[in-house]
C-alpha positions as CSV (number, residue, x, y, z in Angstrom):
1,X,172.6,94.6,116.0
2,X,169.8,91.8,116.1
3,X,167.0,92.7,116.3
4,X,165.7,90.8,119.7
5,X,168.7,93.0,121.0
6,X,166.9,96.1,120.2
7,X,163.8,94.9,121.1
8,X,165.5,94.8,124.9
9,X,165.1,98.4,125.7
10,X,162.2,99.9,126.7
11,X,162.4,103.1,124.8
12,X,163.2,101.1,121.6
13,X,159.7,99.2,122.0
14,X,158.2,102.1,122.8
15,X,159.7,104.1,119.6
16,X,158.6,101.0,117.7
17,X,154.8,101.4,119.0
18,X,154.6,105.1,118.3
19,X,156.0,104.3,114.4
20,X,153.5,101.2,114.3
21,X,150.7,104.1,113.5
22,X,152.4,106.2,111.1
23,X,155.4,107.0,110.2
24,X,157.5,110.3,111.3
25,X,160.6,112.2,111.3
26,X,162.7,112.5,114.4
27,X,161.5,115.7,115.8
28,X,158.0,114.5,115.9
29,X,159.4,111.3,117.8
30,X,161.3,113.4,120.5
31,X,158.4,115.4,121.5
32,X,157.1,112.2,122.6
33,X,159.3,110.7,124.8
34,X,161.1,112.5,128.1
35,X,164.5,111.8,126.9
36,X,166.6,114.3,124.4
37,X,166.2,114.3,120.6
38,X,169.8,113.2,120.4
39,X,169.2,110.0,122.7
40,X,166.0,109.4,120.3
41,X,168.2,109.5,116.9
42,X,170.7,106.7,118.5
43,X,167.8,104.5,119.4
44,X,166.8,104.8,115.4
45,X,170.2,104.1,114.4
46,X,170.2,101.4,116.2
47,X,166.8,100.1,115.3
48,X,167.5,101.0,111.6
49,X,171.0,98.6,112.3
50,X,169.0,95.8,114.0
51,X,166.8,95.7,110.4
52,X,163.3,97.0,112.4
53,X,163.1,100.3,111.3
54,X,163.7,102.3,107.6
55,X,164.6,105.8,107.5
56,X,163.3,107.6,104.2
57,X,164.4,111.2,103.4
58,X,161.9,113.7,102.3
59,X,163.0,117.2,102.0
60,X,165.2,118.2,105.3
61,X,163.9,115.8,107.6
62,X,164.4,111.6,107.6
63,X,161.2,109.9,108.1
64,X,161.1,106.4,109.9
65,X,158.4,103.8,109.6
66,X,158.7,100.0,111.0
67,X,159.9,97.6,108.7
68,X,157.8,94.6,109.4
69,X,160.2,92.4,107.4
70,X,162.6,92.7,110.0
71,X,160.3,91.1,112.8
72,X,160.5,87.9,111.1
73,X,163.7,86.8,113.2
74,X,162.0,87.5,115.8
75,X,158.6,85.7,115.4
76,X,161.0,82.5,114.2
77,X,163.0,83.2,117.6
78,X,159.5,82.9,119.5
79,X,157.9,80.3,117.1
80,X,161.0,77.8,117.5
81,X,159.5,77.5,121.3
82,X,155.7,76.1,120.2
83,X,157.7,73.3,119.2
84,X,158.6,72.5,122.8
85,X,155.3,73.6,123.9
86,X,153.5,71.3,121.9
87,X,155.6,68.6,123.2
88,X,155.0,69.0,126.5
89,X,151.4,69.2,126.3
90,X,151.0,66.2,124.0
91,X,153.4,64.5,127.0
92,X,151.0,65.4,129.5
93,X,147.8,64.6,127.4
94,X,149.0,61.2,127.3
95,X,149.8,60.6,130.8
């Protein structure tokens, strides 16, 4: 999955801003959220897929964490548009 695909649902981002403080196992995730534990666990699959999240075992329980490295399509995805911005103000700067 890429990762700006995973980025386009809201309970993905919102998984992805409760990891950004610490790292936690699934359960701990759930509790957060109104949808099931199950429906949380495909969301991490596909987050771990799209590159944006690790999963790390300790004992019985997987712990995730964001993987920052996997933003970087992302911020070149975004970053590729400056280019035009730039443009278009140096266009109208001259005018």
């Amino acid at each position: 999955m890429n990762a700006l695909d995973a980025l386009g649902n809201p309970v993905r981002r919102e998984i992805l801003a409760e990891l950004r403080g610490a790292p936690m196992p699934v359960g701990e995730l759930a509790l957060r959220f109104a949808v099931s534990r199950p429906a949380i666990s495909r969301h991490l699959r596909m987050l771990v897929a799209a590159g944006l999240v690790t999963t790390e075992e300790r004992g019985t329980q997987n712990v995730y964490a964001v993987r920052v490295v996997g933003f970087r399509s992302v911020r070149a995805y975004i970053d590729s548009f400056w280019d035009v911005a730039l443009s278009q103000l140096e266009r109208l700067a001259s005018e």
